[in-house]
C-alpha positions in Angstrom: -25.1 132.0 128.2 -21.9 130.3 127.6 -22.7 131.4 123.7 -23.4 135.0 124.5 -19.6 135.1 126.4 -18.5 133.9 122.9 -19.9 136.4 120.5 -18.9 139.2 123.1 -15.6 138.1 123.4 -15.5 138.0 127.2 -13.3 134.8 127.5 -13.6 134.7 131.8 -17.3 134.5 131.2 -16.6 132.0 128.6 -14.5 129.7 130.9 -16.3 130.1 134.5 -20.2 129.2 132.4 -18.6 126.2 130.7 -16.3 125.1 133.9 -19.8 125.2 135.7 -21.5 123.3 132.6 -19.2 120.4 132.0 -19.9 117.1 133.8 -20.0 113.4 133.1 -24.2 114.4 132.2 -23.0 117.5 130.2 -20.1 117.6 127.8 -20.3 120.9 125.4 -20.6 120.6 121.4 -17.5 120.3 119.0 -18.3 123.7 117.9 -17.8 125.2 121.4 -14.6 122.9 121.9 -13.4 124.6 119.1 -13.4 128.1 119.9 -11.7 126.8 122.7 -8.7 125.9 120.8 -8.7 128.2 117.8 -9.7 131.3 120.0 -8.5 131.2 123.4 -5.8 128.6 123.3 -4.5 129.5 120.0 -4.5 133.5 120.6 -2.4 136.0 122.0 -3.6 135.0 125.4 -1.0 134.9 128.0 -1.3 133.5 131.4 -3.8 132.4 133.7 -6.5 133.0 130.3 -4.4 130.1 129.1 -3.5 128.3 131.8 -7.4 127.8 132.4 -8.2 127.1 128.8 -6.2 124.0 128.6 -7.4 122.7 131.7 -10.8 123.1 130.7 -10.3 121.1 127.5 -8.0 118.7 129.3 -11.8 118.4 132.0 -13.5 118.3 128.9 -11.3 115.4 128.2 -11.2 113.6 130.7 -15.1 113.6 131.2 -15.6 113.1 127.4 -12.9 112.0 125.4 -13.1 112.8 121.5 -12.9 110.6 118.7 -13.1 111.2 114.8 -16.9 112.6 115.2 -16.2 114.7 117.8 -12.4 115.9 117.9 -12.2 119.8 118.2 -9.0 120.0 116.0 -7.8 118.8 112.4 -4.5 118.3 110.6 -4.9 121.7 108.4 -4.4 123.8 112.0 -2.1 121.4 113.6 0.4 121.8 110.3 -0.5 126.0 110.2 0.4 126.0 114.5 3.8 123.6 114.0 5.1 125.6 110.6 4.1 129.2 112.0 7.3 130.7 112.4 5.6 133.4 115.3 3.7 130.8 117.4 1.2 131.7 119.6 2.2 131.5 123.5 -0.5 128.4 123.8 1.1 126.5 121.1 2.7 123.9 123.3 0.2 123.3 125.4 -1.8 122.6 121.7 0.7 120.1 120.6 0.2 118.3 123.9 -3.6 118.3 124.1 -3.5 116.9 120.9 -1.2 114.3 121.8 -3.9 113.8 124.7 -6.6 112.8 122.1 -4.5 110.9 120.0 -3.5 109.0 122.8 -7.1 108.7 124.6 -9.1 107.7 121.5 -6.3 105.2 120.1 -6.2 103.5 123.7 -10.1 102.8 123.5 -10.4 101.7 120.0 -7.6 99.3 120.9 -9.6 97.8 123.6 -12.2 97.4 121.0 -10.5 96.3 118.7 -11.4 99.1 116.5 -8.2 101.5 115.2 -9.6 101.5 112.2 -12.0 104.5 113.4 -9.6 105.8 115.7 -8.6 109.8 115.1 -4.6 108.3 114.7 -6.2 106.2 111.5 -7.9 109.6 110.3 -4.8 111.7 110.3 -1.7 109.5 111.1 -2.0 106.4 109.0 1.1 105.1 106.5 -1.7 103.6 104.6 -3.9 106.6 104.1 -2.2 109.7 104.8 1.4 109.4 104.9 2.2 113.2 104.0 1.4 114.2 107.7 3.6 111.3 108.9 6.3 113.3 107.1 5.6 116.3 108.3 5.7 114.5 111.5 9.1 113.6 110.8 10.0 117.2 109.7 8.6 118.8 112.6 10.7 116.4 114.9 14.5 117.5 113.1 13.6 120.9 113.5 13.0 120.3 117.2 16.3 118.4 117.4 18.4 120.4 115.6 16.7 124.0 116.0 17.2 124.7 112.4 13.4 126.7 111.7 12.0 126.8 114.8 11.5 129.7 116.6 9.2 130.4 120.0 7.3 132.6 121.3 9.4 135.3 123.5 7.2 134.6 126.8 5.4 131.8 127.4 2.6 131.2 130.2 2.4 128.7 132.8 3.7 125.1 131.5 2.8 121.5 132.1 5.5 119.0 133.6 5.5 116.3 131.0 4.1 112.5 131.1 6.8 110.4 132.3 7.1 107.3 130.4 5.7 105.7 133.3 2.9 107.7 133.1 1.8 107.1 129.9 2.1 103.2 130.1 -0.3 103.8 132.9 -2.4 106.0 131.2 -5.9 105.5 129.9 -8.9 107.7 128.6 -10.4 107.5 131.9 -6.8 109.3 133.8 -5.5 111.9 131.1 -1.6 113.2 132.5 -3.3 116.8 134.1 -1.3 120.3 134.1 1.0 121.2 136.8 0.8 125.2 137.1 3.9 125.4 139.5 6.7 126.2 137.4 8.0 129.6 136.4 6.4 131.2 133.8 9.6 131.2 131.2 10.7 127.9 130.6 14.6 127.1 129.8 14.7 126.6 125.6 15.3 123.1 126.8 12.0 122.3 127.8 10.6 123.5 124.5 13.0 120.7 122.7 12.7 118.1 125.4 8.7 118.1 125.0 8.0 118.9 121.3 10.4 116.0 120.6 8.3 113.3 123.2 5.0 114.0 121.9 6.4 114.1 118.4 8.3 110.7 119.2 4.5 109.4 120.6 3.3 110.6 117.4 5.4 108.8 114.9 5.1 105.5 117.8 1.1 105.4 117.1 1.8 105.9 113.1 3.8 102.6 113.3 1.2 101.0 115.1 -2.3 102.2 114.0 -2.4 100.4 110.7 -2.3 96.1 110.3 1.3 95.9 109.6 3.4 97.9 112.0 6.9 96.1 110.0 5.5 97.5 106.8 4.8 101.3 108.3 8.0 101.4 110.6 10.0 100.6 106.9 7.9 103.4 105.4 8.9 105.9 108.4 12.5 104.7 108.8 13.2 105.5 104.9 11.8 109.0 105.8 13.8 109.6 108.3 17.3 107.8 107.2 18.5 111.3 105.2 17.5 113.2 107.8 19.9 111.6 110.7 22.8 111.2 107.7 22.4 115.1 107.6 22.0 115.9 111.3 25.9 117.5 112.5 25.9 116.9 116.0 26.3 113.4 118.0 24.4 114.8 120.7 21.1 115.7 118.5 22.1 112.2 116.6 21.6 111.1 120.0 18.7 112.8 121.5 16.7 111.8 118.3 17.0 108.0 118.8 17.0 108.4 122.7 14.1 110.2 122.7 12.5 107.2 119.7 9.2 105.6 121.7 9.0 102.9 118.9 11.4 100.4 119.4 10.7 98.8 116.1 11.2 102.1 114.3 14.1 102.3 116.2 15.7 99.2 115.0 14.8 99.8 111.3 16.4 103.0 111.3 20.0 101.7 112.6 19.0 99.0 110.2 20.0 101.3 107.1 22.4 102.9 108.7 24.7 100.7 109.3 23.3 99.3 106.0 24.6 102.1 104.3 27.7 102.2 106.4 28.7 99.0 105.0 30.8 98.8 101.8 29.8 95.0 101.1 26.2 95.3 102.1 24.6 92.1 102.8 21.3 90.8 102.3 20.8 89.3 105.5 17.4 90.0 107.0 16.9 91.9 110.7 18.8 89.4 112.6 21.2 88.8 115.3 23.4 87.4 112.7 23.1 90.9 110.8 24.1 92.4 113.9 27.4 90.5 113.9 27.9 91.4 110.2 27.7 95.2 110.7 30.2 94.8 113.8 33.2 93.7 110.9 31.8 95.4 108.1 30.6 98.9 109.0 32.5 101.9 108.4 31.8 105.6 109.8 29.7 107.7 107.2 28.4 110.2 109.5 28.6 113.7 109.4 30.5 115.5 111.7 30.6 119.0 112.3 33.7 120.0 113.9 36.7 118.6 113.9 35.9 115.1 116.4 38.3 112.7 116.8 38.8 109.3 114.5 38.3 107.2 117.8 35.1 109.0 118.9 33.5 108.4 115.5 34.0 104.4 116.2 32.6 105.1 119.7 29.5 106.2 118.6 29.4 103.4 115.9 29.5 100.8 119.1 26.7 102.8 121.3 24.7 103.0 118.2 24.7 98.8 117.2 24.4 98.4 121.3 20.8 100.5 120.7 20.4 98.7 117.9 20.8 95.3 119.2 18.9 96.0 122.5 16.0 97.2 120.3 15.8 94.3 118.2 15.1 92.1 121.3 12.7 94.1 122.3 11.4 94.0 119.1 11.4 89.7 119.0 10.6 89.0 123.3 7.3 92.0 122.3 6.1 90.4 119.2 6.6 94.4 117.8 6.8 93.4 114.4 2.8 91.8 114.6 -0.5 93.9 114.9 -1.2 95.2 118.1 -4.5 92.6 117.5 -2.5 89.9 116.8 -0.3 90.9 119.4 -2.8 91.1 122.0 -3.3 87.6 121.3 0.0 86.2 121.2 0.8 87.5 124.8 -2.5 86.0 126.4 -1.4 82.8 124.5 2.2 83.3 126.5 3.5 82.9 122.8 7.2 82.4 122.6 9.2 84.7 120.5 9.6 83.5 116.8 13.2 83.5 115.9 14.7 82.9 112.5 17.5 80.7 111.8 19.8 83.9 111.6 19.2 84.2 115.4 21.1 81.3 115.5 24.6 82.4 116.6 27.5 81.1 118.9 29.7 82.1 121.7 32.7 81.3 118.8 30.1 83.4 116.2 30.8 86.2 118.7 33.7 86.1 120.0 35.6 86.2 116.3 33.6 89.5 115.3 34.6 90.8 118.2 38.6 89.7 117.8 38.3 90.9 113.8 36.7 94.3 115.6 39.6 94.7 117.5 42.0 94.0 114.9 40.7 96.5 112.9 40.7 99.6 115.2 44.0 98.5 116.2 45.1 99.5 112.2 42.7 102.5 112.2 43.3 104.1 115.8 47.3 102.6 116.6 48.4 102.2 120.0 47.5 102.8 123.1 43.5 101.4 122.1 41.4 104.1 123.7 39.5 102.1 127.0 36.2 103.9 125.7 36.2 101.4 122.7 37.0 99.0 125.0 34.1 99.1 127.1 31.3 99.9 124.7 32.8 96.5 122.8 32.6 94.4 126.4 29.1 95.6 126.7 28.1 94.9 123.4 29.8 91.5 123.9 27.9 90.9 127.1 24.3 92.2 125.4 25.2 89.8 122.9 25.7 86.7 125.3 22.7 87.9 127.6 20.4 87.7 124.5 21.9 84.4 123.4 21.6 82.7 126.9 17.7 84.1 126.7 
């Protein structure tokens, strides 16, 4: 019956026969989970059509979460949906059901120790496919920066996103489910906002689905680096690194650009001490738009090796830089951090970076010192001396 519906085209047949037929004893084949996507999610359909399309797969789901056998989608229609320039209205709700499975299958494999047949290893792998990681990566500047992306005029009933809570808490067994309360045109904000999360969740399982999540986050971050050089505004500069779920990925990023900021680089490795270095050697390189004052430019230099340097703990107290195997391990073992001898710094170590900061600005910006710089240099100075003490 559900087939007939199909091959007539009669898409509320389609979804009542197959809402009736799906069940923890009945889960439909990938074939039918396909028209789902590619004909009814993906069409011209506009709301409640869609609206119940995407909570049928999302049942589907739920019920019977896919894995590389069984996954309704691939990366061919993925790339065609995220580089159409006239997207369907359903094309959101697409990026985020995918998301879904990514998610789902990539949290049960890890459990069984298994990510080497997860979906992520199939299509999001720095080992084996690291072409979609970069279209990843393109896909995520156009949503920060708007340059490319254009969407559909009217869009149908959207889903509140996963909260970051949310999806710490979440498991194949509790996928985030649609909320069909808000209006039916969303602010152009939303559109950013989301795409950019689940993009951000995307690139976070490419750092972690292969053995080495150091060696994939330095793949990723060298990706990315001319992209944020290029990118005019500090508020999308911002809302890209914001917005970055991978800590690690985060940290290597600043990593080369401050890096590059520097006109002595050094060849210090990821450290605290490296930190220090970039706070009296680091020079603003960015690119600015309109016309933003010199002191501003420092400002965002401070906020930027504040993110940095709260990442890179994050990085060392989580064990980021291990497999998620080996990392598994280490935190059942209550493993302490491992620290290199560049971690090593003082209260003097500090305090004289910050003095030969403050010396400088005081040639660059004159008097009076703006109390901005000020502040994001005490609470760099305190992060600093919390980490130390820790």
């Amino acid at each position: 019956m559900v087939r007939t519906t199909m091959e007539e085209n009669f898409l509320e047949g389609t979804l009542d026969f197959l809402s009736e037929f799906v069940s923890r004893q009945h889960c439909p084949p990938k074939e039918i989970i396909s028209h789902l996507i590619r004909q009814m999610l993906l069409n011209s359909h506009q709301g409640e059509i869609l609206k119940d399309t995407y909570m049928l797969l999302m049942k589907i789901q739920m019920l019977h979460p896919a894995n590389a056998a069984t996954v309704g989608w691939d990366w061919t229609l993925l790339k065609y949906i995220m580089e159409e320039q006239k997207k369907p209205p359903g094309w959101l709700l697409f990026l985020q059901y995918v998301v879904q499975t990514l998610e789902d299958d990539f949290q049960q494999n890890l459990r069984l120790r298994l990510l080497q047949k997860s979906i992520a290893k199939k299509v999001l792998s720095c080992d084996k496919c690291f072409n979609n990681v970069k279209e990843v990566v393109e896909w995520l500047v156009i949503a920060v920066t708007g340059v490319g992306f254009s969407k559909p005029q009217k869009q149908p009933q959207e889903t509140t996103p996963c909260s970051a809570e949310a999806r710490a808490k979440h498991s194949s067994s509790a996928p985030c489910q649609a909320s069909t309360d808000q209006a039916e045109v969303a602010p152009p904000a939303f559109f950013t906002q989301k795409m950019m999360l689940l993009l951000q969740r995307m690139l976070s399982i490419a750092v972690e689905v292969d053995k080495s999540p150091n060696c994939s986050s330095c793949k990723i971050a060298d990706v990315i680096f001319p992209f944020i050089l290029n990118i005019p505004l500090r508020s999308q500069r911002e809302a890209f690194l914001n917005t970055m779920e991978s800590q690690l990925l985060r940290c290597k990023l600043l990593e080369l650009l401050f890096q590059h900021s520097c006109e002595v680089p050094t060849t210090l490795p990821l450290s605290l001490a490296k930190i220090l270095y970039f706070l009296s050697h680091s020079s603003v390189l960015l690119q600015y738009q309109d016309e933003t004052a010199t002191w501003q430019k420092w400002d965002e230099m401070l906020q930027y090796l504040s993110l940095m340097l709260t990442s890179y703990q994050n990085v060392i107290l989580e064990h980021l830089r291990s497999s998620l195997n080996d990392r598994m391990d280490l935190i059942v073992q209550k493993a302490k951090p491992k620290l290199q001898d560049d971690d090593d710094i003082s209260h003097l170590d500090i305090q004289l970076k910050i003095e030969d900061f403050i010396s400088r600005m005081q040639q660059v910006l004159g008097q009076p010192f703006p109390l901005q710089i000020m502040e994001k240099l005490c609470m760099l100075r305190e992060l600093f001396l919390i980490i130390i003490a820790t």
